[in-house]
CHARMM-style PDB file with segment names, atoms N, HN, CA, C and O in Angstrom:
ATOM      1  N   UNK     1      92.315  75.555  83.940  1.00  0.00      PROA
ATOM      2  CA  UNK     1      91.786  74.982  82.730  1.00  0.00      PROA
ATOM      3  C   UNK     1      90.683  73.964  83.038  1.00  0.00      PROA
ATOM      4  O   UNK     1      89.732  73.747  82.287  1.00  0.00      PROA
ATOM      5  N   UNK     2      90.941  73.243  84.442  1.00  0.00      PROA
ATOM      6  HN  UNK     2      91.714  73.419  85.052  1.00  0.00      PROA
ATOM      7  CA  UNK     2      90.015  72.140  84.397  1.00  0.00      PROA
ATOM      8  C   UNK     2      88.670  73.030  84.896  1.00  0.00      PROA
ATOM      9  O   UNK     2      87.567  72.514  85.075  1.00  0.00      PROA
ATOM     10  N   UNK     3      88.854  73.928  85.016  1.00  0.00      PROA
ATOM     11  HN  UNK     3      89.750  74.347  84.871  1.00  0.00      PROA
ATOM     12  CA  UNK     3      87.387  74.975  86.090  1.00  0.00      PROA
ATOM     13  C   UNK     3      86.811  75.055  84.886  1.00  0.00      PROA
ATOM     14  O   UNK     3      85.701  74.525  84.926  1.00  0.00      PROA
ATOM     15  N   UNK     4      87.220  75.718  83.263  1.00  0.00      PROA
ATOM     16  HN  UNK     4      88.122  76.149  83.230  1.00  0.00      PROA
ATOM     17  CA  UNK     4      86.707  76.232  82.254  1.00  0.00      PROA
ATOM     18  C   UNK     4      85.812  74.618  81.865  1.00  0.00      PROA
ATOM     19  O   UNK     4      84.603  74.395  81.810  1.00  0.00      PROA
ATOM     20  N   UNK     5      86.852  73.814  81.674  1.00  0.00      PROA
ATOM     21  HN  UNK     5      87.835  73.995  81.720  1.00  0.00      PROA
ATOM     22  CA  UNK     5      85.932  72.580  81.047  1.00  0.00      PROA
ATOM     23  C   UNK     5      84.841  72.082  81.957  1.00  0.00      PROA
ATOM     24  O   UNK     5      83.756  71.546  81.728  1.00  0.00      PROA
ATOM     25  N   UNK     6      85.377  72.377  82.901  1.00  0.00      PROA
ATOM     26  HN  UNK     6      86.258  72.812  83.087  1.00  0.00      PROA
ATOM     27  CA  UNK     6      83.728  71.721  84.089  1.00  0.00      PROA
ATOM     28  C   UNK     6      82.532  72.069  84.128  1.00  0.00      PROA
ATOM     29  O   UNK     6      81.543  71.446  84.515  1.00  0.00      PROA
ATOM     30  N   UNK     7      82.717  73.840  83.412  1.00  0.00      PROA
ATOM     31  HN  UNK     7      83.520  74.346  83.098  1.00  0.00      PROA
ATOM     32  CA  UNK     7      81.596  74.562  83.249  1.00  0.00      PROA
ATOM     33  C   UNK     7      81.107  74.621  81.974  1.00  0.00      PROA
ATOM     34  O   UNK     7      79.929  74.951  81.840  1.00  0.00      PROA
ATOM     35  N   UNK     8      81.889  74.324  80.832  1.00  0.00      PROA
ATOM     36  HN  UNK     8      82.846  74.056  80.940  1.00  0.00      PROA
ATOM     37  CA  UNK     8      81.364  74.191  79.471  1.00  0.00      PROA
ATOM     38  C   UNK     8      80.219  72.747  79.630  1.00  0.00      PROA
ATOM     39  O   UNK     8      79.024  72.531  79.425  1.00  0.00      PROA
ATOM     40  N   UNK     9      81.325  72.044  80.080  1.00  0.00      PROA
ATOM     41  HN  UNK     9      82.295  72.220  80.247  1.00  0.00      PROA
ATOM     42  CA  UNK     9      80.118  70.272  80.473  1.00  0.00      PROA
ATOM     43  C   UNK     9      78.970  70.702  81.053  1.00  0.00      PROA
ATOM     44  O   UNK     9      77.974  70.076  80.689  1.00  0.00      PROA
ATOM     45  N   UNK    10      78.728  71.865  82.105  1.00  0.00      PROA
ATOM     46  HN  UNK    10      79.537  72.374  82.401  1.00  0.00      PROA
ATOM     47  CA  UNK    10      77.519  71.901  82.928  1.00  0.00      PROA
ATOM     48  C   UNK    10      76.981  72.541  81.757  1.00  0.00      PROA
ATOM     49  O   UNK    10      75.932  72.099  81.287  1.00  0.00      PROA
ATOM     50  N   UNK    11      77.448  73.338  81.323  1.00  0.00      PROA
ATOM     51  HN  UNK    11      78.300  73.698  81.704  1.00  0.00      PROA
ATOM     52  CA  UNK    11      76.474  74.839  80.337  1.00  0.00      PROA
ATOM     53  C   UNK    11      75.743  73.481  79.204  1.00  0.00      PROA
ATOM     54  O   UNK    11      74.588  73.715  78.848  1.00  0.00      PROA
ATOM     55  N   UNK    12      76.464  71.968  78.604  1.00  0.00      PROA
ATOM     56  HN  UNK    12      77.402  71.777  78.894  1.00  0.00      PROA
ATOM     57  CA  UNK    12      76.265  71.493  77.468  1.00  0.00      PROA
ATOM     58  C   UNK    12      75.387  70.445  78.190  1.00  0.00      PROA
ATOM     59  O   UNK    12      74.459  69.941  77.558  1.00  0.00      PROA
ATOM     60  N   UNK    13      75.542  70.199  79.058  1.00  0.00      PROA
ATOM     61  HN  UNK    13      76.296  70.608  79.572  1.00  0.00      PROA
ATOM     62  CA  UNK    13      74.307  69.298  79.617  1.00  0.00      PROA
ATOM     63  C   UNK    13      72.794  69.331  79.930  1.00  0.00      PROA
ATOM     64  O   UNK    13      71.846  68.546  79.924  1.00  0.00      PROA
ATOM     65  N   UNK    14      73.123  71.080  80.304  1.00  0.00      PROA
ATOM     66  HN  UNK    14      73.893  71.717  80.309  1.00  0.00      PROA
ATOM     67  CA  UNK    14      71.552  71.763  80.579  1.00  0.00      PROA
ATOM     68  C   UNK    14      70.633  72.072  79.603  1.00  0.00      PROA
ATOM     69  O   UNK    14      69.406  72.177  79.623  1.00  0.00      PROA
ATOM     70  N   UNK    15      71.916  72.265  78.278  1.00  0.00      PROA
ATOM     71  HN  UNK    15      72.913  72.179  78.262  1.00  0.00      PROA
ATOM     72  CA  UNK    15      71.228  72.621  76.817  1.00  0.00      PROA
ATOM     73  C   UNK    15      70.637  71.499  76.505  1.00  0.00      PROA
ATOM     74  O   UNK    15      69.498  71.596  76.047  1.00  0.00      PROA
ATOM     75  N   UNK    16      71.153  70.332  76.642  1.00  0.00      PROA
ATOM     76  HN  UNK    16      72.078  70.254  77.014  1.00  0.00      PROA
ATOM     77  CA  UNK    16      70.708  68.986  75.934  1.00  0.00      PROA
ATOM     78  C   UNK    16      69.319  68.650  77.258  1.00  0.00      PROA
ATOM     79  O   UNK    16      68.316  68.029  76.904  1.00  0.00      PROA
ATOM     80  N   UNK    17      69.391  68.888  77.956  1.00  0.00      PROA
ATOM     81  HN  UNK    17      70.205  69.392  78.243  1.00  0.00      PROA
ATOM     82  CA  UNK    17      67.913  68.413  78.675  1.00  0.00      PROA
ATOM     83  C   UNK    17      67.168  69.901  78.969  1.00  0.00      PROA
ATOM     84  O   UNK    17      66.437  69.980  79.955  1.00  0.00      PROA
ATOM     85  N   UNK    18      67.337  70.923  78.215  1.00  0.00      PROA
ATOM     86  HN  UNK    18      67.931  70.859  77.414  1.00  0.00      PROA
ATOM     87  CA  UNK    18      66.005  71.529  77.842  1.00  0.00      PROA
ATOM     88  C   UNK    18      65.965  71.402  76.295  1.00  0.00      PROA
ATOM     89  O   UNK    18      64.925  71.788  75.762  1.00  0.00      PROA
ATOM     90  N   UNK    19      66.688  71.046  75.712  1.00  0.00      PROA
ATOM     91  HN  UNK    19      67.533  70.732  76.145  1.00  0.00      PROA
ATOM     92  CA  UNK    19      66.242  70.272  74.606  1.00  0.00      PROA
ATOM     93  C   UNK    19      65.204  69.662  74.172  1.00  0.00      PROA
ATOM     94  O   UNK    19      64.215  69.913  73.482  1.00  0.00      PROA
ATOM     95  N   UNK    20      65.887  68.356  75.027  1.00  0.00      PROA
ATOM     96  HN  UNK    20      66.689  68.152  75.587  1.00  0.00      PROA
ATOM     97  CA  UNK    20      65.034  67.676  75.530  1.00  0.00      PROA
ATOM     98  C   UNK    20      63.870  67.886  75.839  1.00  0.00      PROA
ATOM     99  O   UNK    20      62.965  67.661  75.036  1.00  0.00      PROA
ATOM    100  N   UNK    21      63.656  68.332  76.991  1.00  0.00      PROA
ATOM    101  HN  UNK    21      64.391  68.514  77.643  1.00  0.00      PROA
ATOM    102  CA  UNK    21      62.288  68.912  77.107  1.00  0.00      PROA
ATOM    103  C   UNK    21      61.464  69.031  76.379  1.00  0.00      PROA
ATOM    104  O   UNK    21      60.407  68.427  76.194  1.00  0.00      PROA
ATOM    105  N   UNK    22      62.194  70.290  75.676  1.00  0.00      PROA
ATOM    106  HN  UNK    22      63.052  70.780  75.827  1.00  0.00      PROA
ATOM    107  CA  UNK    22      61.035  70.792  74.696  1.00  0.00      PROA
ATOM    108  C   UNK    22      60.694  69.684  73.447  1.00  0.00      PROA
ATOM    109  O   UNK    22      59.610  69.768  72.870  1.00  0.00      PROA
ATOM    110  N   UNK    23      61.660  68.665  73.075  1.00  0.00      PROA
ATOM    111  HN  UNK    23      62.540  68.596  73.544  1.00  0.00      PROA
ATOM    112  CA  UNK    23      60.895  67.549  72.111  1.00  0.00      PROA
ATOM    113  C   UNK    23      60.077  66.974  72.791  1.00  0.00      PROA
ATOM    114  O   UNK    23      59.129  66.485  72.176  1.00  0.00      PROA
ATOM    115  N   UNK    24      60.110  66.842  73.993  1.00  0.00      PROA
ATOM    116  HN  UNK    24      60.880  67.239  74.493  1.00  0.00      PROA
ATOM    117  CA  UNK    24      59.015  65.640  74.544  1.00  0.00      PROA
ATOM    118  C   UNK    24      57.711  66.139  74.154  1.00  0.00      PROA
ATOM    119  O   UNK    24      56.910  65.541  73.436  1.00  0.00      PROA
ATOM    120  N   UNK    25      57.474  67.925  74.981  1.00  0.00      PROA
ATOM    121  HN  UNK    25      58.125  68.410  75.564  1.00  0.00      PROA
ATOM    122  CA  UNK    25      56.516  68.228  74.846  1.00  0.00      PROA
ATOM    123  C   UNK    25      55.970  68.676  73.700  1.00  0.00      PROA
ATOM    124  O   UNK    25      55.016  69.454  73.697  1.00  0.00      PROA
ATOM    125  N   UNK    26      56.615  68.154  72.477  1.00  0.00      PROA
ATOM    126  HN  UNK    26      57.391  67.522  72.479  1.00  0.00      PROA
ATOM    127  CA  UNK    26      55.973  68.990  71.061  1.00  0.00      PROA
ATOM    128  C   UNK    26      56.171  67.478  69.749  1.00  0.00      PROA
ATOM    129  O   UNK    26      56.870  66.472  69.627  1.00  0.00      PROA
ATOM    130  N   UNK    27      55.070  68.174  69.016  1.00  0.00      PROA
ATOM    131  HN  UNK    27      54.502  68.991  69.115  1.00  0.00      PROA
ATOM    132  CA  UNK    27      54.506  67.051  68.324  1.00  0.00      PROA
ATOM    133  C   UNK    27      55.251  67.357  66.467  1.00  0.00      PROA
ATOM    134  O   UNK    27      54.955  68.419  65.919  1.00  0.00      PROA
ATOM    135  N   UNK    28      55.960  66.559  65.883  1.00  0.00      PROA
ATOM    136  HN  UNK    28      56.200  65.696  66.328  1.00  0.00      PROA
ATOM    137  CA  UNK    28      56.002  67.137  64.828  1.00  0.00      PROA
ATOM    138  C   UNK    28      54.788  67.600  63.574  1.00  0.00      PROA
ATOM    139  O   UNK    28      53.738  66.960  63.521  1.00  0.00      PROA
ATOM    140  N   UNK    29      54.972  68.409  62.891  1.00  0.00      PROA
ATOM    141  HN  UNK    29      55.825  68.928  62.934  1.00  0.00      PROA
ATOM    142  CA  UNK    29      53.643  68.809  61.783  1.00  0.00      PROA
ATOM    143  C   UNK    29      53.343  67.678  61.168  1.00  0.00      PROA
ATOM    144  O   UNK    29      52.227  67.159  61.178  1.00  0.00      PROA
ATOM    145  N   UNK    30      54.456  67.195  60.535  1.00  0.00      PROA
ATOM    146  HN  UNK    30      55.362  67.617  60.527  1.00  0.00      PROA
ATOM    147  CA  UNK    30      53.912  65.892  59.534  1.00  0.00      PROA
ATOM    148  C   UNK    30      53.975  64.842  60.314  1.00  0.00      PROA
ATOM    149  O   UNK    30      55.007  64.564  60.926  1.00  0.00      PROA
ATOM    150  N   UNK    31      52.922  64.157  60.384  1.00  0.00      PROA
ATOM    151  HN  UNK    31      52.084  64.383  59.886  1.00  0.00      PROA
ATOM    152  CA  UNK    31      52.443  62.499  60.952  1.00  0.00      PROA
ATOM    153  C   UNK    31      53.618  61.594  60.761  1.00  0.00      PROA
ATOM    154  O   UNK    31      53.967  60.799  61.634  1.00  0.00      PROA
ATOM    155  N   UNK    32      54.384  61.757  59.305  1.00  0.00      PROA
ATOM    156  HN  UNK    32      54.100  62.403  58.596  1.00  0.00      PROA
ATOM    157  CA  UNK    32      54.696  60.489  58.905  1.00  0.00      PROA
ATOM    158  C   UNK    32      56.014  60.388  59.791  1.00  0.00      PROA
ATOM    159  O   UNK    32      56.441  59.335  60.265  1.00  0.00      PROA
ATOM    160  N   UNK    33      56.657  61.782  59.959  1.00  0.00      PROA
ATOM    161  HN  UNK    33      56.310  62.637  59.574  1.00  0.00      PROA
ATOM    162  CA  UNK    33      58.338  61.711  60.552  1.00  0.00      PROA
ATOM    163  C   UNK    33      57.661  62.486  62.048  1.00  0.00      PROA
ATOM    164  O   UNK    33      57.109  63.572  62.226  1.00  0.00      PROA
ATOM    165  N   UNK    34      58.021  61.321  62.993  1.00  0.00      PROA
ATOM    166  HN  UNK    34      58.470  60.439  62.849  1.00  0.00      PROA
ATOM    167  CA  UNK    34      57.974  61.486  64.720  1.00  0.00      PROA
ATOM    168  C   UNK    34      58.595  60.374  64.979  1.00  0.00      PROA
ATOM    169  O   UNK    34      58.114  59.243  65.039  1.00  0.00      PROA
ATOM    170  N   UNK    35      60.497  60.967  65.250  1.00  0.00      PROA
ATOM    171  HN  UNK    35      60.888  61.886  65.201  1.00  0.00      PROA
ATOM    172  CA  UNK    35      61.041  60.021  65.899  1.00  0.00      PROA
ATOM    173  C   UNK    35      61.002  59.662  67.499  1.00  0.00      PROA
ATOM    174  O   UNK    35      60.878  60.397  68.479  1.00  0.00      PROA
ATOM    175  N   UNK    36      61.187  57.970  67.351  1.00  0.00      PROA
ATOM    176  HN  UNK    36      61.288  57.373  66.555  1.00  0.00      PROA
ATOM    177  CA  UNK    36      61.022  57.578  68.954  1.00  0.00      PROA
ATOM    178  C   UNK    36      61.971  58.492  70.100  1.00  0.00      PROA
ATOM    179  O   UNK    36      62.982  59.104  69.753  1.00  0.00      PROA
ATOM    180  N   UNK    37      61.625  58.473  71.047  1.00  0.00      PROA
ATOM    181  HN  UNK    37      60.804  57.977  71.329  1.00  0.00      PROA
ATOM    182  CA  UNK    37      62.553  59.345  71.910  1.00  0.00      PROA
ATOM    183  C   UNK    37      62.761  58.165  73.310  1.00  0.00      PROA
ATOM    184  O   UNK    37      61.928  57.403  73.802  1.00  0.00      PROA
ATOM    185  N   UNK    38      63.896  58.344  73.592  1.00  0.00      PROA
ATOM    186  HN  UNK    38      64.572  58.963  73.192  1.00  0.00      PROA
ATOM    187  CA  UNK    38      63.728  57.193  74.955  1.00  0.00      PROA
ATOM    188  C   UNK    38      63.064  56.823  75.925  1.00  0.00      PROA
ATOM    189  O   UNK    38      62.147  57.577  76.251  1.00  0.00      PROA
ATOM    190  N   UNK    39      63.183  56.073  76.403  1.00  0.00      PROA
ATOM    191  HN  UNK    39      63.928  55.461  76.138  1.00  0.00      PROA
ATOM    192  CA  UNK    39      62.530  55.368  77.702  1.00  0.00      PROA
ATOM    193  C   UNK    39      62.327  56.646  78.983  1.00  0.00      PROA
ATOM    194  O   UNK    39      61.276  57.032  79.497  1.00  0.00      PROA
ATOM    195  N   UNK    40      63.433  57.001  79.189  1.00  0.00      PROA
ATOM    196  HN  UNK    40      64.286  56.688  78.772  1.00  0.00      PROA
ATOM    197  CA  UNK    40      63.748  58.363  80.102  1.00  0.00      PROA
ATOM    198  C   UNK    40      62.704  59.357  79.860  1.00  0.00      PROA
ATOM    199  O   UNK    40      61.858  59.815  80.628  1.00  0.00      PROA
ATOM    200  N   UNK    41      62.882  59.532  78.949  1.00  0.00      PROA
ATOM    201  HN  UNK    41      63.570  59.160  78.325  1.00  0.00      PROA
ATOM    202  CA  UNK    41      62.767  60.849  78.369  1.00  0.00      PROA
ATOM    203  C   UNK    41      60.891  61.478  78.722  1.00  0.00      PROA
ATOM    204  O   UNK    41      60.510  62.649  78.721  1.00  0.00      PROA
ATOM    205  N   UNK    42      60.177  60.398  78.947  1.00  0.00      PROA
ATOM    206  HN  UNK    42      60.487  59.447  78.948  1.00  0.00      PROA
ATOM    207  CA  UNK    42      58.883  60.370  79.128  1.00  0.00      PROA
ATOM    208  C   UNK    42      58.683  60.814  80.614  1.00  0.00      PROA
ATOM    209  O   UNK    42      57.522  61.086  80.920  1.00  0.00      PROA
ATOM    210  N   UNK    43      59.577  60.922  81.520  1.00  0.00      PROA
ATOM    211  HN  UNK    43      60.521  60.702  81.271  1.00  0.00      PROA
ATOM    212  CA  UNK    43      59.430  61.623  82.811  1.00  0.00      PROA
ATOM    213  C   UNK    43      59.108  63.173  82.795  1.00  0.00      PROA
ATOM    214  O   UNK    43      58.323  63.784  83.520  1.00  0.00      PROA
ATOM    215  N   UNK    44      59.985  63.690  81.696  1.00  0.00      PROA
ATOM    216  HN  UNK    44      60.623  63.194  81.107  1.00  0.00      PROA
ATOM    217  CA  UNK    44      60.012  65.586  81.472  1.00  0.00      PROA
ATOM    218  C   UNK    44      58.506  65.761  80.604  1.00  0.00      PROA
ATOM    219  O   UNK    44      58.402  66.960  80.345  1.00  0.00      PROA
ATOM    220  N   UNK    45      57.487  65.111  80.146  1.00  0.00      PROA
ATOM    221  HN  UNK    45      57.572  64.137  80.357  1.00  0.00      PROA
ATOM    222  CA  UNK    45      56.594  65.505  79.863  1.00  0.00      PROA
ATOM    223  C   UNK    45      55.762  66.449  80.959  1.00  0.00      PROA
ATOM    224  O   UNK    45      55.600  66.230  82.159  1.00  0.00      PROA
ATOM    225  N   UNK    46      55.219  67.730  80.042  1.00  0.00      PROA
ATOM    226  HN  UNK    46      55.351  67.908  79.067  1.00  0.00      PROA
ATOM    227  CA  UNK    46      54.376  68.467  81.261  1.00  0.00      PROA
ATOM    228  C   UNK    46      52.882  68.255  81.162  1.00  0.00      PROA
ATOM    229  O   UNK    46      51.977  68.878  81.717  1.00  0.00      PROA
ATOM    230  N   UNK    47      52.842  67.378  80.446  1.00  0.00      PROA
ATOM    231  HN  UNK    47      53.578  66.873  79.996  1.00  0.00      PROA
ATOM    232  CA  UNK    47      50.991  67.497  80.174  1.00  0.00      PROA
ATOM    233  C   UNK    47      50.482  65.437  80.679  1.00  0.00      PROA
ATOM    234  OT1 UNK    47      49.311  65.061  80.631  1.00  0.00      PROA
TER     235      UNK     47
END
């Protein structure tokens, strides 16, 4: 049981930092709503 949960945590961690990712690198349409994103988070930019 603990093998299944170790790998759900890896599978839910990788989702959340290509997530990630992909908000860093994308801009929302409307100007007015672009929420802040963390301090961190400015390392995964590709441009």
């Amino acid at each position: 049981m603990k093998k299944y949960i170790y790998r759900i945590a890896t599978t839910a961690a990788s989702l959340a930092l290509m997530v990630t990712a992909f908000n860093v690198n994308s801009a929302c349409m409307m100007f007015v709503h672009q929420p802040k994103l963390p301090e961190n988070a400015k390392y995964l930019r590709s441009f």
